[in-house]
ZATIKE-546449 format. One record per atom (N, C-alpha, C, O): atom name; z, y, x. Coordinates in nm, 3 decimals. Layout:
<rs>
@a CA w Z v Y u X
...
</rs>
This chain:
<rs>
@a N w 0.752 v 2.730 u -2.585
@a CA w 0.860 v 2.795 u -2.515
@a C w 0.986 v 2.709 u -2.515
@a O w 1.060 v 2.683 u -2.420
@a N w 0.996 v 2.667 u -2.658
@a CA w 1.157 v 2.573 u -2.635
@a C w 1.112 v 2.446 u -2.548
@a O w 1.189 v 2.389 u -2.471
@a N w 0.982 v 2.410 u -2.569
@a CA w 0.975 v 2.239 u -2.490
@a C w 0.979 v 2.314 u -2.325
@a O w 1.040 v 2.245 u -2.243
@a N w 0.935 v 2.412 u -2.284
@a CA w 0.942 v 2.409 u -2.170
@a C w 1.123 v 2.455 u -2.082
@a O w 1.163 v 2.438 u -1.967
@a N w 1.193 v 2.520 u -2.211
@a CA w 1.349 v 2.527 u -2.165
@a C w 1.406 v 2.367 u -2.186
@a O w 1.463 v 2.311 u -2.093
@a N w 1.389 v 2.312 u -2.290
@a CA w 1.429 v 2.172 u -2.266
@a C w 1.385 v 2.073 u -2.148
@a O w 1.451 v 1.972 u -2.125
@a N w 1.259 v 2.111 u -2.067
@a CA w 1.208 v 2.035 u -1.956
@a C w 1.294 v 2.090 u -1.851
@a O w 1.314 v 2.011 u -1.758
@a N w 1.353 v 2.207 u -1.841
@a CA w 1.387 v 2.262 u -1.722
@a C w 1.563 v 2.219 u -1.721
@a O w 1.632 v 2.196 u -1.622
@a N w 1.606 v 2.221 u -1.873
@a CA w 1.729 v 2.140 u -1.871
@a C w 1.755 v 2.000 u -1.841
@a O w 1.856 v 1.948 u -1.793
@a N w 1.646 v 1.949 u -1.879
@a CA w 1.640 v 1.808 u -1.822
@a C w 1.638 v 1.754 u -1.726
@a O w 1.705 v 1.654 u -1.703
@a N w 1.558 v 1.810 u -1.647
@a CA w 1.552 v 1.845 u -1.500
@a C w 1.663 v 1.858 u -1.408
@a O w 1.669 v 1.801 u -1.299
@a N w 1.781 v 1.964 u -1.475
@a CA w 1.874 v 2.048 u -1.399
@a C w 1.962 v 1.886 u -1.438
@a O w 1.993 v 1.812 u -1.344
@a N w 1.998 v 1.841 u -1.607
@a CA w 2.049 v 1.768 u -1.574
@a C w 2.047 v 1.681 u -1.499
@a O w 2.144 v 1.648 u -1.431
@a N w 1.899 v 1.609 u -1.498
@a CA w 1.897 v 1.467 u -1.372
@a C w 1.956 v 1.525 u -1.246
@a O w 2.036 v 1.465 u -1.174
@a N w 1.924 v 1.607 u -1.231
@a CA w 1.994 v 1.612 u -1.049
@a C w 2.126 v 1.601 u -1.076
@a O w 2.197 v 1.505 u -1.044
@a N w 2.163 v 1.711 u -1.142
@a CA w 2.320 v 1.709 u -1.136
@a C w 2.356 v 1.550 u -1.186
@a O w 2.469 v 1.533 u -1.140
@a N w 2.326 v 1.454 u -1.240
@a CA w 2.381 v 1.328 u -1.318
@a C w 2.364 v 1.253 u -1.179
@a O w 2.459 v 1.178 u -1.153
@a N w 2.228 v 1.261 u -1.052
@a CA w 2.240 v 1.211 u -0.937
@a C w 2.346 v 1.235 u -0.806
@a O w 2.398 v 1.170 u -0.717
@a N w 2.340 v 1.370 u -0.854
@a CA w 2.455 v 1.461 u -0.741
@a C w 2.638 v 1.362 u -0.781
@a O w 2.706 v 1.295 u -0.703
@a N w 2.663 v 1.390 u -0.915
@a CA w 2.765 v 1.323 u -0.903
@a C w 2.815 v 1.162 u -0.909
@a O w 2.929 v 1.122 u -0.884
@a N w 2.678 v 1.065 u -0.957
@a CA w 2.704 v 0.963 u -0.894
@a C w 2.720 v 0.929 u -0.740
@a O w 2.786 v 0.833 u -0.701
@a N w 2.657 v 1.012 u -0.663
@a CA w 2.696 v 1.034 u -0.569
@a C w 2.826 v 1.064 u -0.504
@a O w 2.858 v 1.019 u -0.394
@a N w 2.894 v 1.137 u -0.571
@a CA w 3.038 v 1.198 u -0.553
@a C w 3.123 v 1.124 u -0.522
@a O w 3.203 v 1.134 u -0.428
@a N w 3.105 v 0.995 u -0.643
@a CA w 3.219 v 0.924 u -0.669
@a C w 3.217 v 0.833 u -0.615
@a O w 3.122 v 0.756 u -0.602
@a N w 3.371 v 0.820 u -0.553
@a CA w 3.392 v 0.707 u -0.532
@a C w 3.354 v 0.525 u -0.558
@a O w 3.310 v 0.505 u -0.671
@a N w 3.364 v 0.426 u -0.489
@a CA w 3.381 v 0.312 u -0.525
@a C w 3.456 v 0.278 u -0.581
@a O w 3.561 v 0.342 u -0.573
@a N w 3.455 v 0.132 u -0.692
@a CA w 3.624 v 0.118 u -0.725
@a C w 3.722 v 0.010 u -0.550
@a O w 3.838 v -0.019 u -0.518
@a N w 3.593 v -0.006 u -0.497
@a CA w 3.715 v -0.095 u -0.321
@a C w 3.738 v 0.015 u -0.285
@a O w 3.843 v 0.006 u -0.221
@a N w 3.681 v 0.195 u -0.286
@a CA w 3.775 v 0.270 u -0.214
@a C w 3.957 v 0.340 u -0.232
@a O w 4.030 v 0.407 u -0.159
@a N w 3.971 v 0.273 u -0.380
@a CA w 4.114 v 0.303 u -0.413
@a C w 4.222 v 0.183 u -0.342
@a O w 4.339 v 0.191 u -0.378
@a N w 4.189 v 0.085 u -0.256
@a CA w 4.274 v 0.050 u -0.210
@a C w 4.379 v 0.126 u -0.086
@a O w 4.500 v 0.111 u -0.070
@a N w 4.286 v 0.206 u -0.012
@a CA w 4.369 v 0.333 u 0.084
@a C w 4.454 v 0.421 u -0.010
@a O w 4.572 v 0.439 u 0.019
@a N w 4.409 v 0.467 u -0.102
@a CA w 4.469 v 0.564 u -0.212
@a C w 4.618 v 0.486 u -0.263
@a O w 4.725 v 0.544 u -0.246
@a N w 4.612 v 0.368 u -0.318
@a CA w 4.684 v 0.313 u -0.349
@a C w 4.869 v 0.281 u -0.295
@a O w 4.973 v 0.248 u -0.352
@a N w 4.822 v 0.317 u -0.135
@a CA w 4.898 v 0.331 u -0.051
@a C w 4.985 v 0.469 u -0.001
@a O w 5.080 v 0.478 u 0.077
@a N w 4.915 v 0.569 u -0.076
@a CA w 4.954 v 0.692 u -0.067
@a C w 4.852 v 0.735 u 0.071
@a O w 4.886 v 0.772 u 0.184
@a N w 4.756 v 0.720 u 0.028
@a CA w 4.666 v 0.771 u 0.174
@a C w 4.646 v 0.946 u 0.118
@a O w 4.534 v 0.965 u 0.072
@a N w 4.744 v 1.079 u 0.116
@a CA w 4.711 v 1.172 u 0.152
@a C w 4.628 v 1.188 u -0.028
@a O w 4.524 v 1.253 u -0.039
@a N w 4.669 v 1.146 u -0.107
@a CA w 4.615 v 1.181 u -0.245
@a C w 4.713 v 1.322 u -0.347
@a O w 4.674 v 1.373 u -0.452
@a N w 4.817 v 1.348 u -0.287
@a CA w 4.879 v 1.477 u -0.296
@a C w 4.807 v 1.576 u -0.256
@a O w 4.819 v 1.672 u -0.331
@a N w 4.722 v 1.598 u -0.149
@a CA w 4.628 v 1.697 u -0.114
@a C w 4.564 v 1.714 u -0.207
@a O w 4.523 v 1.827 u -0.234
@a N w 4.540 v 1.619 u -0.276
@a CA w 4.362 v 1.668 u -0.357
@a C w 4.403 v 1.765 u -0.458
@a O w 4.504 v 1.779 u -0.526
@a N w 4.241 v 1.855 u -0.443
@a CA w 4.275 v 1.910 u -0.593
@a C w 4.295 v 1.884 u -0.739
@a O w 4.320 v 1.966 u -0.827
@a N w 4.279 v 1.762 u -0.748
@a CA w 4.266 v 1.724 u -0.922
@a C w 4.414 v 1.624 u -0.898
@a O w 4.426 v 1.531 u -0.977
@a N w 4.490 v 1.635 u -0.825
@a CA w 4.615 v 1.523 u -0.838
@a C w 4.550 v 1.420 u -0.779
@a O w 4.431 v 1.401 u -0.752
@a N w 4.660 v 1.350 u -0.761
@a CA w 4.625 v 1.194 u -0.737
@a C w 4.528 v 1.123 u -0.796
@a O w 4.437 v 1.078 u -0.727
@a N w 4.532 v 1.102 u -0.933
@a CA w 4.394 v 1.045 u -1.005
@a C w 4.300 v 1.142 u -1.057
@a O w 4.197 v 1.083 u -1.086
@a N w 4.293 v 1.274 u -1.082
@a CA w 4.243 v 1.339 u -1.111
@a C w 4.134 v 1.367 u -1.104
@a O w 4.068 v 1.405 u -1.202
@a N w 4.091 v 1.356 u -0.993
@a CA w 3.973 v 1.312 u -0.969
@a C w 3.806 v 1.254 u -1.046
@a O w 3.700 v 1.293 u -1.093
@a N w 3.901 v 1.112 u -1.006
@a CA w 3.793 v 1.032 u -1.049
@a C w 3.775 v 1.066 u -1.209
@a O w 3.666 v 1.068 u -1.266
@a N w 3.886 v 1.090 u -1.263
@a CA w 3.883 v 1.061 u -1.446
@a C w 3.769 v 1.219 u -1.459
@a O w 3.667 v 1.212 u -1.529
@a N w 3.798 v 1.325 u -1.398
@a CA w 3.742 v 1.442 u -1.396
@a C w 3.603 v 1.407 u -1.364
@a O w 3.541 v 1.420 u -1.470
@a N w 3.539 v 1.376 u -1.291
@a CA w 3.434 v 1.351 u -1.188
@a C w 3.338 v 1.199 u -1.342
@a O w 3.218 v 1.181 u -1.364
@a N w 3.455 v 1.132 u -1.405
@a CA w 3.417 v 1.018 u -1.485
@a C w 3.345 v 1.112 u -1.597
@a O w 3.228 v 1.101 u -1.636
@a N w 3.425 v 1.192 u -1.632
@a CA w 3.422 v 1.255 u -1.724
@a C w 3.265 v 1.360 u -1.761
@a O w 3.166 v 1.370 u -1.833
@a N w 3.328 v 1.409 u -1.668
@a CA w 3.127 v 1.501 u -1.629
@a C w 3.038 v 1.474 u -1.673
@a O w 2.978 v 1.532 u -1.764
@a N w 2.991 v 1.320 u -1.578
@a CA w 2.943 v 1.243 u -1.565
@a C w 2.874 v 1.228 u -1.687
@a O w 2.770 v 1.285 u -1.719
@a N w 2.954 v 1.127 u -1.766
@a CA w 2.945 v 1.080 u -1.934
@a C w 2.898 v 1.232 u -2.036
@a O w 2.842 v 1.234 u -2.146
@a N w 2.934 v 1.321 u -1.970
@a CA w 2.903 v 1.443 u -2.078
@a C w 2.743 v 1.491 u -2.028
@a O w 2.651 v 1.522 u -2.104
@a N w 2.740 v 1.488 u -1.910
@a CA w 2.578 v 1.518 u -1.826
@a C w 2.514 v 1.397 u -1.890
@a O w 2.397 v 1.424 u -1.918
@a N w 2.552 v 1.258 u -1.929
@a CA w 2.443 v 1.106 u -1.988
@a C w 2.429 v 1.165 u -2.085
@a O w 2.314 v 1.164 u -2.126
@a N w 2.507 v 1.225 u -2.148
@a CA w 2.482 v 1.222 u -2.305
@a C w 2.379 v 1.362 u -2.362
@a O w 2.324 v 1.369 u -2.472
@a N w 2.376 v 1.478 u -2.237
@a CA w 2.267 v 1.625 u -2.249
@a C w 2.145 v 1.525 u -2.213
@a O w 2.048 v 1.522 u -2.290
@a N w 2.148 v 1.435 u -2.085
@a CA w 1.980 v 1.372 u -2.061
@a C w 1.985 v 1.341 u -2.162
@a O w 1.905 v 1.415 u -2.219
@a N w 2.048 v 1.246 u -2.265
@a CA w 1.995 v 1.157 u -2.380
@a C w 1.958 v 1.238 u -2.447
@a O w 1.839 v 1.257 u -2.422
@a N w 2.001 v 1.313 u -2.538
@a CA w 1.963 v 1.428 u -2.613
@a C w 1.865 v 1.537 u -2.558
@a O w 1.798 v 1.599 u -2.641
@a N w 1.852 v 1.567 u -2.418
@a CA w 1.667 v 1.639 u -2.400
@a C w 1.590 v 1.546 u -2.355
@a O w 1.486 v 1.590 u -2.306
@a N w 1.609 v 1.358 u -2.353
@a CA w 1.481 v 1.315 u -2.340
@a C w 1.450 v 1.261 u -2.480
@a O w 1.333 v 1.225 u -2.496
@a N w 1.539 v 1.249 u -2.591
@a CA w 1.514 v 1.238 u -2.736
@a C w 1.422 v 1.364 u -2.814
@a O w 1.347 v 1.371 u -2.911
@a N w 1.478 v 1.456 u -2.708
@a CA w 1.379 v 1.614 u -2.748
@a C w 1.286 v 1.608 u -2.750
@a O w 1.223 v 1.620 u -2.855
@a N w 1.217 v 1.580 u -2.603
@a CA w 1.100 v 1.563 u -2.504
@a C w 1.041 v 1.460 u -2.595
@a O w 0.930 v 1.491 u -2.638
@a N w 1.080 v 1.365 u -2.628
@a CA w 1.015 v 1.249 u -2.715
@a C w 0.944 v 1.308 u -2.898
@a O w 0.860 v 1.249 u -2.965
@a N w 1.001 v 1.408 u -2.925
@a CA w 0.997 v 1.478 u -3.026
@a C w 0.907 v 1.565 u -3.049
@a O w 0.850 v 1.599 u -3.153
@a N w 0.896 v 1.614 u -2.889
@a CA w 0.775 v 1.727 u -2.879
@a C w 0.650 v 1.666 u -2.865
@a O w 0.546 v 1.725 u -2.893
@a N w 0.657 v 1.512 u -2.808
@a CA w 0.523 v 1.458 u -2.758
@a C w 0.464 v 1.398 u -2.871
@a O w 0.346 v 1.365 u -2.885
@a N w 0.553 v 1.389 u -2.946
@a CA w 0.504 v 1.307 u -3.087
@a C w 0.442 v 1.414 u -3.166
@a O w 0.339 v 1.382 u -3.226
@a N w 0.479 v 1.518 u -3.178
@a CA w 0.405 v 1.632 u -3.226
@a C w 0.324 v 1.679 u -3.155
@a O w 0.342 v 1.800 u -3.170
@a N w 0.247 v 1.667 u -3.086
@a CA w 0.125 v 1.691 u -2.984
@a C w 0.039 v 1.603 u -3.024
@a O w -0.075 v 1.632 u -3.058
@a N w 0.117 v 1.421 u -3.024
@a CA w 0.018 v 1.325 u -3.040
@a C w -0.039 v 1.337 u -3.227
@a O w -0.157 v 1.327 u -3.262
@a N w 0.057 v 1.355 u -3.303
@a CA w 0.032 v 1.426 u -3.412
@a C w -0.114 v 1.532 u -3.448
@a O w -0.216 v 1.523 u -3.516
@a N w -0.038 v 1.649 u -3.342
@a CA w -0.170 v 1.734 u -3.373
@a C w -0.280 v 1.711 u -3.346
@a O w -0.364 v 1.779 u -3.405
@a N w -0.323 v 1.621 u -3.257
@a CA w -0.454 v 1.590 u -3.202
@a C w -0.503 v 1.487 u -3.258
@a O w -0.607 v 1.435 u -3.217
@a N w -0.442 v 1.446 u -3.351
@a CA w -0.511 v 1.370 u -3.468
@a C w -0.534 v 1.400 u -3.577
@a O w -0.586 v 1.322 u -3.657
@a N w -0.488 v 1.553 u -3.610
@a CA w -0.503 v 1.624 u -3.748
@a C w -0.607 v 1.722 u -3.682
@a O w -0.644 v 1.802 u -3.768
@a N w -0.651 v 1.739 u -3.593
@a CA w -0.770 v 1.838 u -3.526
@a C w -0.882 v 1.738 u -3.552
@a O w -0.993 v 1.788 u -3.533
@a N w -0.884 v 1.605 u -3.591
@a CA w -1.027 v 1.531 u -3.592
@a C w -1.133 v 1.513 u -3.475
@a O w -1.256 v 1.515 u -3.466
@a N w -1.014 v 1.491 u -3.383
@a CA w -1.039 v 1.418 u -3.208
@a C w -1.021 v 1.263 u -3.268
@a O w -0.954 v 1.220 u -3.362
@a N w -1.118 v 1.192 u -3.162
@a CA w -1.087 v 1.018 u -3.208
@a C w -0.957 v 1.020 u -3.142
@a O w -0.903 v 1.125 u -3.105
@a N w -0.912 v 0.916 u -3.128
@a CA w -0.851 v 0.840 u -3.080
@a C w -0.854 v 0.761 u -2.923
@a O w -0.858 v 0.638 u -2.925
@a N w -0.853 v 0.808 u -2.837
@a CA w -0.907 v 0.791 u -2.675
@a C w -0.930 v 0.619 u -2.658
@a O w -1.029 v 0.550 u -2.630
@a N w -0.753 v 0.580 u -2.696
@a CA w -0.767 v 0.426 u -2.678
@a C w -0.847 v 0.352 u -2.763
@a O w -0.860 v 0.236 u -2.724
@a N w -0.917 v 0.387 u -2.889
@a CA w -1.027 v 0.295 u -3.005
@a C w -1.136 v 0.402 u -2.965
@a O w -1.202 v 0.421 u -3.067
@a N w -1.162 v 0.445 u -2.909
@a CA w -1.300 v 0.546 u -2.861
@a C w -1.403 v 0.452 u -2.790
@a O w -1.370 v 0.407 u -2.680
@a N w -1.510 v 0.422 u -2.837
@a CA w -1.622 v 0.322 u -2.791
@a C w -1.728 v 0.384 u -2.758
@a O w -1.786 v 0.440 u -2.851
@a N w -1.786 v 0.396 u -2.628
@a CA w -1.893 v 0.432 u -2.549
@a C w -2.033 v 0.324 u -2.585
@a O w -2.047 v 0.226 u -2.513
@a N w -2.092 v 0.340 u -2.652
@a CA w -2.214 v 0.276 u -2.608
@a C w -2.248 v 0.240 u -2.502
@a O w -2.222 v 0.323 u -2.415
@a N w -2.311 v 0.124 u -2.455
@a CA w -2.380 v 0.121 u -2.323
@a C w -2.486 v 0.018 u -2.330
@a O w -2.461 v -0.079 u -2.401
@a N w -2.625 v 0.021 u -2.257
@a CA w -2.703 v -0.042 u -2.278
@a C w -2.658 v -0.191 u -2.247
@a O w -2.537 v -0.216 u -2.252
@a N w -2.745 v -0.290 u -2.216
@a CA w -2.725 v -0.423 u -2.189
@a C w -2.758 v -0.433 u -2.048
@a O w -2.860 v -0.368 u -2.024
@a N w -2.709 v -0.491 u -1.947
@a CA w -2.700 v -0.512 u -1.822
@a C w -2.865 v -0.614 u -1.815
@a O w -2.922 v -0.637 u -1.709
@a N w -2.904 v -0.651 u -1.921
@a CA w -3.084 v -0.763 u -1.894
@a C w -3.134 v -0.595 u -1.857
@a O w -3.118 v -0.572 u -1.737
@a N w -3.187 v -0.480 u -1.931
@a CA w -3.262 v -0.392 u -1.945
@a C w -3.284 v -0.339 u -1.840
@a O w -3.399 v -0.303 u -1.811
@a N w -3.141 v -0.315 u -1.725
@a CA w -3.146 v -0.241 u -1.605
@a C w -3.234 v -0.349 u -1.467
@a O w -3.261 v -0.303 u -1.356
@a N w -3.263 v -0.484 u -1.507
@a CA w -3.370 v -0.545 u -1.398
@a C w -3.476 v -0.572 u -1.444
@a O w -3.499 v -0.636 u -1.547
@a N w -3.555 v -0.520 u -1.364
@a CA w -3.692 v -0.470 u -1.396
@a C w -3.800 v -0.631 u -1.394
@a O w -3.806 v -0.706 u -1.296
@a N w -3.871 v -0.651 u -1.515
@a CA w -3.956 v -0.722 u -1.581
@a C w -4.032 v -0.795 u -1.436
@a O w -4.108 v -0.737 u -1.358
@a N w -3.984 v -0.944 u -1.428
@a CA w -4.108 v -0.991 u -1.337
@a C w -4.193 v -1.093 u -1.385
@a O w -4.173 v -1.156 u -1.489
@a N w -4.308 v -1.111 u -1.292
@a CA w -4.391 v -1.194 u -1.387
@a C w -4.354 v -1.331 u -1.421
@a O w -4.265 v -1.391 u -1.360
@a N w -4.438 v -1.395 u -1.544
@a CA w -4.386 v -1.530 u -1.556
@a C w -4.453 v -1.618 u -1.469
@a O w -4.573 v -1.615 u -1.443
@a N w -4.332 v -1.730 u -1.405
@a CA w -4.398 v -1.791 u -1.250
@a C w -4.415 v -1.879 u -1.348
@a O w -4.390 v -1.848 u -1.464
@a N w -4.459 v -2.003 u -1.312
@a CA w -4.513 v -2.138 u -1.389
@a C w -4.373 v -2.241 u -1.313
@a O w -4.354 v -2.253 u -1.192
@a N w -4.300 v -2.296 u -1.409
@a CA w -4.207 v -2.375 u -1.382
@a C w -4.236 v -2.466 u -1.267
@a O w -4.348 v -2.516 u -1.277
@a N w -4.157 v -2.511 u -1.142
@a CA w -4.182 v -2.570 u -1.023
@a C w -4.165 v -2.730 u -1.035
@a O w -4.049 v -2.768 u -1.050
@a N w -4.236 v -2.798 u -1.033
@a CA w -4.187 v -2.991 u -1.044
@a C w -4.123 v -3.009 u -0.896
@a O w -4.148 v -2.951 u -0.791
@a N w -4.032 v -3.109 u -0.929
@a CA w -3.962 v -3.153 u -0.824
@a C w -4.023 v -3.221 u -0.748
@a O w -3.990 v -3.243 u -0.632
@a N w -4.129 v -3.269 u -0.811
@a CA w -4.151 v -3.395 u -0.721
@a C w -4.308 v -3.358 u -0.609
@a O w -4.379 v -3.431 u -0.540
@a N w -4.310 v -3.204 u -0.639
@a CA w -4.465 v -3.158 u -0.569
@a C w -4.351 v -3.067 u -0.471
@a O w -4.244 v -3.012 u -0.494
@a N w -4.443 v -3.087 u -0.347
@a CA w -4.327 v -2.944 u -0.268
@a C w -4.375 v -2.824 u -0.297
@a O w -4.450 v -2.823 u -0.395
@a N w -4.351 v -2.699 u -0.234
@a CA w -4.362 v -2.590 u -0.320
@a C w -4.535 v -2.575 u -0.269
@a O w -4.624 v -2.569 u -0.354
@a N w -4.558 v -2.570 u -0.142
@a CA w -4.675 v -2.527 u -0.106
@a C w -4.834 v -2.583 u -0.159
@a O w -4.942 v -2.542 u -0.117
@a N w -4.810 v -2.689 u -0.263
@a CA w -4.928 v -2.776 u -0.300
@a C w -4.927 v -2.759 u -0.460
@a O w -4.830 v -2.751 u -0.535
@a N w -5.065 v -2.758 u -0.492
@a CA w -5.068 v -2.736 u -0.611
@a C w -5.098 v -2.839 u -0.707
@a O w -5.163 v -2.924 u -0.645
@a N w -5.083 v -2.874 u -0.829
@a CA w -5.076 v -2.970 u -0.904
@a C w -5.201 v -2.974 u -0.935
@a O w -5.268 v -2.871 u -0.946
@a N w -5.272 v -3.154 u -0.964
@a CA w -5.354 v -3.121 u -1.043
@a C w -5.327 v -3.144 u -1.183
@a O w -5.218 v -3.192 u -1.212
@a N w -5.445 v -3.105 u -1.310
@a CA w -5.401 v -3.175 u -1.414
@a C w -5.535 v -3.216 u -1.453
@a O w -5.552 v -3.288 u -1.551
</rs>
C-alpha cells in the first residue's frame, strides 16, 4: 500500500518537475525585462517570478529524490525476499541442454576419398 502511494507521488512529481521547467524562462529572455518590458504587471513583482518558479522547482528535485530513494528501498526488499523464499537466482540459473553433435542423426562411415582417384573409380589394393 505505501509503495504504491509513493509510485503515484512520484509520478505526480515528475510531471509537475516537467510542467515547470517548462514555465521558466531562459536566462537571454531577461534582456526585454531588463528594460522595463511591462514587469510591474506580473504577479510575483518584477523578479518574483523566476526566484518563485526557481524555488518550486528545487523543492519538487528534492520529493523525486526522496520517492525514487523510496522506490529503490522497496525493490531491494522484494529482491531480498525472493531470496529468503529459496528461488535461485534467475541471472546464475543454468538450464541444461544437450550437445548440438546428438541432434544430427548418425551417418554411415564413408571410406576416406584419395585425391588422386576421381570420385567415380574405385581403388585397387
Amino acid at each position: 500500500m505505501l509503495e504504491t502511494v509513493i509510485i503515484v507521488v512520484h509520478l505526480l512529481v515528475a510531471l509537475g518537475l516537467v510542467a515547470l521547467v517548462l514555465l521558466q524562462q531562459g536566462k537571454g529572455a531577461d534582456a526585454g525585462a531588463s528594460f522595463g518590458a511591462g514587469a510591474s504587471g506580473t504577479v510575483f513583482g518584477s523578479q518574483g517570478s523566476a526566484t518563485f518558479l526557481s524555488r518550486f522547482t528545487a523543492t519538487l528535485a528534492a520529493v523525486f529524490f526522496a520517492t525514487s530513494l523510496g522506490l529503490a528501498f522497496f525493490a531491494k526488499d522484494k529482491a531480498d525476499m525472493l531470496k529468503t523464499d529459496g528461488l535461485p537466482d534467475p541471472a546464475v540459473l543454468e538450464v541444461p541442454s544437450k550437445p548440438a553433435a546428438e541432434d544430427v542423426p548418425v551417418l554411415e562411415v564413408q571410406k576416406p576419398a584419395s585425391s588422386d582417384v576421381p570420385a567415380g573409380v574405385e581403388q585397387k589394393q
